[in-house]
N, C-alpha and C positions, 0 to 999 in steps of 0.2 A: 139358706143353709139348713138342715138335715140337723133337728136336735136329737139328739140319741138322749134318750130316755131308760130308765134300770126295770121299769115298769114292760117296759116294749120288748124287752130280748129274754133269751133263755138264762139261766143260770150261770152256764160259762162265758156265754159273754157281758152278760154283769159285773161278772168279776173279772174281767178285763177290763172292764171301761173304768172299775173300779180303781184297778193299779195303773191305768193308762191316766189315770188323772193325778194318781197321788205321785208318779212318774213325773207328769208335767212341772205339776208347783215344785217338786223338790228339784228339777234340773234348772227351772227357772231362776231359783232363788241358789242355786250354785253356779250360774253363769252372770247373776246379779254380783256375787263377792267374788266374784275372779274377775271381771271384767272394771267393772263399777267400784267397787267397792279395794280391792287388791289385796280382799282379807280372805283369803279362801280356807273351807273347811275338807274341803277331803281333795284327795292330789288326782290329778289328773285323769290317770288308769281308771279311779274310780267311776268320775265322771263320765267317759268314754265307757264304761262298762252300765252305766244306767241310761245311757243315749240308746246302745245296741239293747238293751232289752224293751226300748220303748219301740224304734224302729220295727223290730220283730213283732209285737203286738199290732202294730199299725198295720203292718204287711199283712198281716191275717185278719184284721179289723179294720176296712180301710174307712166305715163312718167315723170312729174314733179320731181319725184326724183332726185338728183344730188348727184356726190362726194361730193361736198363741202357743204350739206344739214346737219345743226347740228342733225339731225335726225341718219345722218349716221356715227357720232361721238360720240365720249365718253368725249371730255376735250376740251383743247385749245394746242395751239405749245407752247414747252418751250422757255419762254425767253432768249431775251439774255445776254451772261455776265454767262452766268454757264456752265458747258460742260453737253453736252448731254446725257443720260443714256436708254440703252436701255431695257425694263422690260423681263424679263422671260415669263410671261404672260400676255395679257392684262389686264391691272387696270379700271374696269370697272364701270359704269355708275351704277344705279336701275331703273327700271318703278318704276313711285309713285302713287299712291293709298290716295282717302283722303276721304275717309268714310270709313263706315265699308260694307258698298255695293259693293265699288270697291276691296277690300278685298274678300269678296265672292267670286268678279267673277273672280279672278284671281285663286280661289280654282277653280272654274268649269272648267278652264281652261286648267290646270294643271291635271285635275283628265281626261279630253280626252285626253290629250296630253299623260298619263300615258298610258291610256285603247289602243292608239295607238302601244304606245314601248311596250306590255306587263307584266306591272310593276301596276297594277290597287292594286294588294293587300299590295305591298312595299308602293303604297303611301297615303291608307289608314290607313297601322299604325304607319308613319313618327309622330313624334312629330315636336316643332317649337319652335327656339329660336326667342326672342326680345331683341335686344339690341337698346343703344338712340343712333338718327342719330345728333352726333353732329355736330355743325356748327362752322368747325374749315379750316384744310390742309390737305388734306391727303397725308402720307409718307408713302414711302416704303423701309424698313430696310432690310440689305445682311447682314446675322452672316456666318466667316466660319471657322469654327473648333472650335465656339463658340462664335467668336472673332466679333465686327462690323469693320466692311469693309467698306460700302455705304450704303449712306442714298439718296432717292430722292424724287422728288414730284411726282404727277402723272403726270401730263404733258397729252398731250393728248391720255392720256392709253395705248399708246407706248413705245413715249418715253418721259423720264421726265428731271430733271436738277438733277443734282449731288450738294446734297446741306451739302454733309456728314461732311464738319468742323461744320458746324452751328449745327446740330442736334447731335454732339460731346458735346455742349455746354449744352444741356439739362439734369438735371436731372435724369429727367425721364427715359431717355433712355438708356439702361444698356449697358457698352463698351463692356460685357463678359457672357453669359448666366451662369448660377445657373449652374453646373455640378451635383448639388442632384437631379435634374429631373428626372421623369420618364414618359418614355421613356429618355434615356440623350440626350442632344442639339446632332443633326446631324451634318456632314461636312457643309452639305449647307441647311440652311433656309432664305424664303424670307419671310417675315411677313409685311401686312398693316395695316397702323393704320391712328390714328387721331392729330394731333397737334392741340394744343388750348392752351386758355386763362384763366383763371378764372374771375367772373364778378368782385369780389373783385380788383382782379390784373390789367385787364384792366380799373375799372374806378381810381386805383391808379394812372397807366400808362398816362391817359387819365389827370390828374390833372397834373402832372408834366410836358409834355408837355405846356398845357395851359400858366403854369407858366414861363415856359422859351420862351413863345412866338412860339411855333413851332406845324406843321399839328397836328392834331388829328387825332382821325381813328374812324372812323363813327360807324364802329362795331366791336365785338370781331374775326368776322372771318377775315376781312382785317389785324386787329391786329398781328395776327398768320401768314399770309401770309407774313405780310410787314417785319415780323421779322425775317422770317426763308430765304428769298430772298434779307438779308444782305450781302454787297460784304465781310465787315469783319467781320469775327465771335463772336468777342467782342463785335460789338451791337449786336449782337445774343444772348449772355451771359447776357447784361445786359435786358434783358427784360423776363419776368416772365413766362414762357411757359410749357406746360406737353405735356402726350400723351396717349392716351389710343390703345389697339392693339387689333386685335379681328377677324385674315384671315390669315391664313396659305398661302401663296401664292402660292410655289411649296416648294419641300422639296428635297433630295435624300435620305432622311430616313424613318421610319414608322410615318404612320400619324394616327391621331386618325379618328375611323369610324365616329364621329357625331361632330355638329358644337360644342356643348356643352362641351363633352370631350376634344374640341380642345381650348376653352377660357380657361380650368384650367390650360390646361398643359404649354400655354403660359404664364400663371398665375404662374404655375411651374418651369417655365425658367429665372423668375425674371421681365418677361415683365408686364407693367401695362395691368389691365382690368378693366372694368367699374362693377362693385356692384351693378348695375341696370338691368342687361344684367339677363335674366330669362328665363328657360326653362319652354313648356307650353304644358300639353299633348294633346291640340286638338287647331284648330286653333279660335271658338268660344273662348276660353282661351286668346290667344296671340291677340284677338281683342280687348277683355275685356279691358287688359295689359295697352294696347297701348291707348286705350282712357283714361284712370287711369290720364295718364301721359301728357292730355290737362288742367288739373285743378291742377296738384300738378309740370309741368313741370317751375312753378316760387321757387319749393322747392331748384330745384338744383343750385350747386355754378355754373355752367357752361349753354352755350347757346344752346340746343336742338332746331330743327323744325321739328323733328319729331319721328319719332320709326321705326325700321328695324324686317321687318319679314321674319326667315332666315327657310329654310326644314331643321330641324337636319340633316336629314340621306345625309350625304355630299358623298356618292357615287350615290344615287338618283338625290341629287342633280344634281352633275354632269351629270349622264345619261340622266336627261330632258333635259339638255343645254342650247339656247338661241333664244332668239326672235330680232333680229338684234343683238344691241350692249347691248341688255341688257341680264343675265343669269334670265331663270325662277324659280329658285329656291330660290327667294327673291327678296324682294317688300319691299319701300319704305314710309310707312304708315305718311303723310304729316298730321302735326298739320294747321288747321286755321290762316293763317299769322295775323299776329300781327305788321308787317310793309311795308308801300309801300310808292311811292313816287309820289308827284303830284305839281300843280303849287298853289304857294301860293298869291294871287292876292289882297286881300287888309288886315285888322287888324281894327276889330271892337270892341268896347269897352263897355265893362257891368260896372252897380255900384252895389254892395249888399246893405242889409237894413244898414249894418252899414259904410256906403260908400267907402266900396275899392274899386280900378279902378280896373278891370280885361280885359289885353287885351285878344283878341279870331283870330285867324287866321282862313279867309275866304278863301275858296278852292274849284280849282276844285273838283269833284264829286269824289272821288274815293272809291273802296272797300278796308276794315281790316278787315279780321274775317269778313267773310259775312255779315257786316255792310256797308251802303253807310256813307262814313263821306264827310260832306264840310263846318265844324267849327272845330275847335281843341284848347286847352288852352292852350296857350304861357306862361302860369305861372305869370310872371311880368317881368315888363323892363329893370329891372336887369340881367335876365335869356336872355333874347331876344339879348342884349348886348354881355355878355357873349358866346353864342354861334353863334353871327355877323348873325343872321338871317335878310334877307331882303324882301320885297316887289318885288314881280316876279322871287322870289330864286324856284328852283326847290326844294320843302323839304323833309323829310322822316318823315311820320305821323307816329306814334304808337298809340298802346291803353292799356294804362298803365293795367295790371291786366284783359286784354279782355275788359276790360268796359272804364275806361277815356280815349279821345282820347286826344292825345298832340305832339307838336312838340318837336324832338329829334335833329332838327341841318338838316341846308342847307346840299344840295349834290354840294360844290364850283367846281366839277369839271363839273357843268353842266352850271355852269355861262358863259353868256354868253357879260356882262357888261352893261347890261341897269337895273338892278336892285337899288334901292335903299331904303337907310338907314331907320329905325322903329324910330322913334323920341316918346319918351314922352311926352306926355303932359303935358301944364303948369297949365290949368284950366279944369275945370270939365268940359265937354262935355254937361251936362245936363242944369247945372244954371250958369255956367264960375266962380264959386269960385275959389279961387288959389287953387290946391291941396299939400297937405302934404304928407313928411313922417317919419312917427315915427321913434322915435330912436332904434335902434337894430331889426328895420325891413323891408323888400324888398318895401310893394305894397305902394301904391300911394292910398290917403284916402283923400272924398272931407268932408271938417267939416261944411257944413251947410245940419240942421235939416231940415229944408224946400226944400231941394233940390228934383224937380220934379224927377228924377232919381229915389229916394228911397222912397216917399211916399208909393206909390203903393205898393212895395212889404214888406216893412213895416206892410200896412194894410192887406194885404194877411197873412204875417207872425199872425197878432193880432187875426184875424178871424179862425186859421189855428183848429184841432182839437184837439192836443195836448195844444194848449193854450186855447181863451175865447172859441172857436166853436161856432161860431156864421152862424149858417147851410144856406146856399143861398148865402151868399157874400162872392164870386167868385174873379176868374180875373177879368172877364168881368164888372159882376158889380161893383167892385172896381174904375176899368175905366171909368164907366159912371157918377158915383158918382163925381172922381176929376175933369173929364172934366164939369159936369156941374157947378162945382165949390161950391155944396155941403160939402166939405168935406175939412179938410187942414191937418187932424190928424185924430188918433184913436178917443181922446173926443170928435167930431165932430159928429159920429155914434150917438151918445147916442140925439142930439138935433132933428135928423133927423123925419120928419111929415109926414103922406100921402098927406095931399098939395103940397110937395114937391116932391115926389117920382111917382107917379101916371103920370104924363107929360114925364113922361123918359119911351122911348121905350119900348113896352114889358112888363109893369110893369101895370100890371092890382090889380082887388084891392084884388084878394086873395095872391098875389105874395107881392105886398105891403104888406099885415099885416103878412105875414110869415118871411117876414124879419125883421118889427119891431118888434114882437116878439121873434125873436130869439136876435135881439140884446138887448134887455131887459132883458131877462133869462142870459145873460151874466153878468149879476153885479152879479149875485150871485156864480159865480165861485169861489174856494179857490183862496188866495191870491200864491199859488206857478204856478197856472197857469196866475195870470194876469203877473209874475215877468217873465214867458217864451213869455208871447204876446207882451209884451213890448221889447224885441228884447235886452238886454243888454250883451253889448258884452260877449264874450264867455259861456254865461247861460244858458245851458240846463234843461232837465228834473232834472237830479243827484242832478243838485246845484241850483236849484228853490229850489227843497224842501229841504232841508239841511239850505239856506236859510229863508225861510218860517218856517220850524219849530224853528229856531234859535231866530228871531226876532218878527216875529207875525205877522208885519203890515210893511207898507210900511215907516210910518215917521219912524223907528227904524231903516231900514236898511239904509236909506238916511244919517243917524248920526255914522253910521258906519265906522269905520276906516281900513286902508288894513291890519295890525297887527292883528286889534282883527277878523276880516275875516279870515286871514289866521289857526286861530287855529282852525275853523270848518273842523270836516272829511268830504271831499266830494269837500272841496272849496281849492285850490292849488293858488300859489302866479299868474299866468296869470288870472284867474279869481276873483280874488281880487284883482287884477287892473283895469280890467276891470269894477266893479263894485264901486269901489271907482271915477276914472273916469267917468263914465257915472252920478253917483250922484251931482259931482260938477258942472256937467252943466247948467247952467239957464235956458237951454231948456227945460230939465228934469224936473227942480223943478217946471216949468210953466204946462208941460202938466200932472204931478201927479196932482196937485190942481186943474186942468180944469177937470179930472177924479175924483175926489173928490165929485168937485162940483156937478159932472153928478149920483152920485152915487154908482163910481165905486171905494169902499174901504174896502175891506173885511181885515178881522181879525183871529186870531185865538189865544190861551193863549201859549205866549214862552214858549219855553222850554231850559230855560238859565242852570239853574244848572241839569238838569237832565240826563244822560246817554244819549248820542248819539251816535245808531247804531253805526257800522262798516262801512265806505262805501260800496255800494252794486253796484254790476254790474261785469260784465263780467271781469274788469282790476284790481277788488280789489285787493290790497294787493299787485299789480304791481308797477316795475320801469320802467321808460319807456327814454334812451336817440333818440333823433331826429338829424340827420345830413344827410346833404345832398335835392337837392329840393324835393319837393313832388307835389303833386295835388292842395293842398291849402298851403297857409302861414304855416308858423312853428305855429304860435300861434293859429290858428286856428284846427291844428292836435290838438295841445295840449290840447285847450279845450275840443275838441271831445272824450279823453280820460280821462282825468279828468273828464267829464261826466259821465263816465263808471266803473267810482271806481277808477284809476289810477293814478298814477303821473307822473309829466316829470320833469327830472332835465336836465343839462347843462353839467355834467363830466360824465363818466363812471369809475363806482365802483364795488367792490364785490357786492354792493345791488343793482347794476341794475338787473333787468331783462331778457328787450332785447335790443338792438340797432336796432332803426328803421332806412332803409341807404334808400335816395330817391338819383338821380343824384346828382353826382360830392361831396360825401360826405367826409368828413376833416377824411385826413387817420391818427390823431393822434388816433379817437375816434376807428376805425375801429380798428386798430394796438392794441389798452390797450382791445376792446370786445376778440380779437383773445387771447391775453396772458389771460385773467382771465378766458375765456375759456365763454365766455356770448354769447346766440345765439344773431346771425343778421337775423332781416327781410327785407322784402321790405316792400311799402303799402299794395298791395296782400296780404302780408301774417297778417300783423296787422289787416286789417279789416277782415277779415278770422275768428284770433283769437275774437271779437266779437260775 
């Protein structure tokens, strides 16, 4: 073998041989704790993102190559503590693909590689299965004469662990093939499949742990790992695991000609198959498929990253053969990661206009889904606690639904012990009020009206266009208004002069009278929009006007009580707290009279005893239970649906709905959605339904 020496080459490729090494030990020792070990330090994306840079250097260095180059591997060594198993055939790797370009060019490539062997007309009428590439274990099951014999992992696609008590315990996995089969079960089948979790089952798993004080598992694929690489088979048993099958490995019986006929027939033999798994007559089709399943891949109970694109014609397949360690007759079709890991360096703190504290975790730079993120919402202190995240913890960002990004929990096994604790705070950041917190909920809320924190966006909020629309006042001008000291509140707006405004930056005298004007045109807005500018908790558009039609005017709703609130369609008991609170305040009562005064008090004729609508919106007629954290407050979801025609209640009943499950949700609620047969969502899918 060819030592490449730093002595023997130019400078640039020195420094490749350089990073093509420090490439190797580090992929090494991260397919060592994923596989081995099932403590991983950096998620997935990442890994596959230091494979293709090593690939690339190889391909332009191809001395660089080594044995020991994960390039020229398929897995990891089996652990130890299991006896060794040797496969039939290698259990092999996929190239992955994550567009629909590299998709393409893996047809182009396959269609010379065909034109080469002769086969140019077989592989233009090959069809293509799709099956989801779950993100589970892969197991390899021995039936012989029907019967299972061995079960094992893959191990480094050689050899794997013998893990066949444990997978004894499953289920899922049949000890005896269906004899009604047709073709009937052979002497000997090897068949690979998938062990997993369900998200149900593992964020079950995942509470009870917590509760007895012991590791968690970061994700559903270590879960499946951590479970099936039990020394006793009984914690094997006690933890919640399936499997789905879907690769004939070898046989000595008849095998079916295409991949397709060969998932029923396994389907036939009693083995699970995935419902998802589609045949697609052209590969435009199975691209289609495959992208389907980046927007509805939050529908399924289990963890996908991505979609497998398989040649039906499995004797073509096999004639193309492979490209190292991978077979060319299927490809890996990789969703947009949705989790990575990076350092988490300090915890910055936001107020909304109605003063929650929202911590925000500051980060290095990293990509999710082709997004750069370096804020992420920590939810609240509660949450932070709960899953012991620290200042300088390595963490694994997600983005809840492609779009929020949030922390999902330290990687402890990256700690290194200079990290410390996330403390709450005792006073507001902004004005040093003591902050509070409600009864029966997480965040942390500062209760002074004047608090510089929340003015601002307060006044943005008043300004906004679904409330007064007051066109020109901005952030910015918002900003120059409080800093010149202009302004202390919304009724403030209303006294505002070109004396005064003309001296501030910028502010020439047609920009002045554009603003006073528009903030003039604003007194004459319906009263359901001053009831949304005015910012009262949980009050949207829905229950402004439900509100507004209900009472008329602002002193009638003030004199309102939360009972006779609650019998409005449209207004639910968090929102008729919300607004019975907000009117007891003497803050309130101060800045309605100073808008009063200013002439901002519109009317309109109640409509006490008349017919009121239906609530209208997207949730009508809906029940809605919440468990589990989410993106915002429970209360604040709540409103958000209650805006929208909805309700939320606290039990789950025949007249729920749905069950809305965010992290770490109370499996009593979970457990009565399942028996009365009530779908579960996640957020994705609630704001979806929207």
């Amino acid at each position: 073998m060819l030592t490449l020496s730093l002595f023997d080459v130019d400078p640039e490729d020195a420094t490749a041989a350089k990073r093509a090494a420090q490439l190797r030990e580090e992929l090494n020792e991260h397919s060592h704790r994923y596989h081995v070990l099932d403590a991983p330090t950096i998620s997935d994306a990442e890994y596959d993102a230091l494979l293709r840079e090593l690939r690339v250097l190889e391909a332009a260095h191809p001395a660089l190559i080594t044995p020991d180059s994960p390039t020229q591997r398929v897995g990891a060594p089996s652990a130890e503590g299991f006896a060794k198993v040797a496969h039939p055939r290698p259990i092999l790797s996929l190239a992955n693909a994550f567009d629909a370009a590299d998709v393409r060019a893996w047809r182009e490539r396959l269609l010379r590689h065909a034109e080469s062997l002769g086969l140019t007309e077989r592989m233009a009428a090959t069809r293509f299965v799709v099956e989801p590439k779950i993100d589970g274990l892969t197991v390899v099951l021995t039936y012989r004469d029907g019967v299972f014999v061995q079960g094992a992992t893959r191990g480094d696609g050689a050899v794997g662990e013998d893990i066949t008590a444990n997978l004894r315990t499953l289920r899922h996995v049949p000890l005896a093939l269906r004899r009604s089969a047709h073709p009937p079960a052979p002497s000997m089948l090897v068949v690979r499949g998938e062990a997993f979790v369900t998200l149900a089952d593992f964020e079950h798993m995942n509470e009870k742990l917590r509760s007895a004080d012991e590791k968690t598992f970061a994700n559903p694929r270590n879960f499946a790992a951590g479970a099936l690489r039990q020394i006793d088979p009984a914690a094997t048993a006690r933890r919640p695991l399936t499997a789905f099958f879907y690769n004939v490995v070898i046989t000595d019986g008849t095998t079916a000609p295409t991949q397709w006929e060969s998932l029923q027939w396994l389907r036939a033999l009693g083995l699970p198959v995935s419902d998802i798994a589609q045949r697609c007559d052209d590969l435009e089709a199975a691209i289609a498929y495959c992208e389907s399943y980046v927007a509805r891949r939050d529908e399924l109970p289990f963890e996908i990253d991505g979609m497998v694109i398989k040649i039906d014609d499995l004797a073509l397949a096999e004639q193309l053969g492979y490209v190292g360690k991978d077979p060319r007759g299927a490809l890996a079709f990789k969703f947009p990661a949705r989790e990575a890991t990076t350092l988490l360096r300090d915890v910055a703190i936001s107020i909304g206009r109605t003063g929650n504290i929202t911590p925000a975790a500051v980060l290095d730079p990293v990509q999710v889904g082709g997004v750069t993120i370096t804020n992420a919402t920590l939810h609240n202190y509660e949450d932070i606690t709960r899953k012991d995240i620290r200042i300088g913890d390595r963490v694994i960002v997600r983005r809840a639904g492609d779009v929020i990004p949030y922390i999902a929990g330290p990687v402890i096994a990256a700690r290194t012990g200079i990290e410390q604790p996330i403390q709450p705070p005792t006073q507001c950041p902004f004005c040093g009020t003591p902050l509070v917190k409600r009864e029966g909920e997480v965040a942390l809320y500062c209760t002074n009206d004047e608090c510089a924190g929340k003015v601002d966006r307060a006044m943005q909020h008043y300004a906004g266009r679904s409330a007064m629309d007051i066109e020109g006042l901005g952030e910015k001008i918002v900003a120059q208004l409080i800093d010149a000291g202009l302004v202390t509140d919304v009724a403030d707006l209303y006294a505002l002069h070109k004396d005064q405004l003309q001296p501030l930056e910028k502010f020439a005298a047609k920009k002045t009278q554009n603003l006073l004007d528009a903030i003039a045109a604003s007194r004459e807005r319906p009263l359901e929009r001053l009831l949304i500018g005015l910012g009262i908790r949980h009050v949207g558009e829905v229950a402004a006007r439900a509100l507004a039609r209900r009472y008329g005017s602002i002193d009638a709703l003030l004199a309102a009580s939360t009972d006779e609130l609650q019998q409005i369609d449209g207004v639910g008991p968090i929102i008729a707290e919300g607004v019975t609170a907000w009117a007891a305040r003497p803050a309130t009562r101060a800045l309605i009279a100073k808008l009063q005064t200013a002439g901002v008090n519109p009317t309109q004729e109640p409509q006490i005893d008349a017919v009121i609508e239906p609530p209208q919106g997207s949730f009508a007629g809906k029940v809605f239970v919440i468990t589990g954290t989410l993106s915002q407050p429970r209360e604040e979801i709540a409103a958000w649906i209650e805006e929208r025609g909805g309700k939320v209640t606290d039990s789950v009943s025949k007249k729920t709905s749905y069950v809305v499950i965010g992290d770490d949700p109370g499996r009593s609620k979970v457990d009565k959605a399942m028996k009365l047969e009530i779908p579960t969502i996640d957020e994705t899918a609630l704001r979806a339904l929207a």
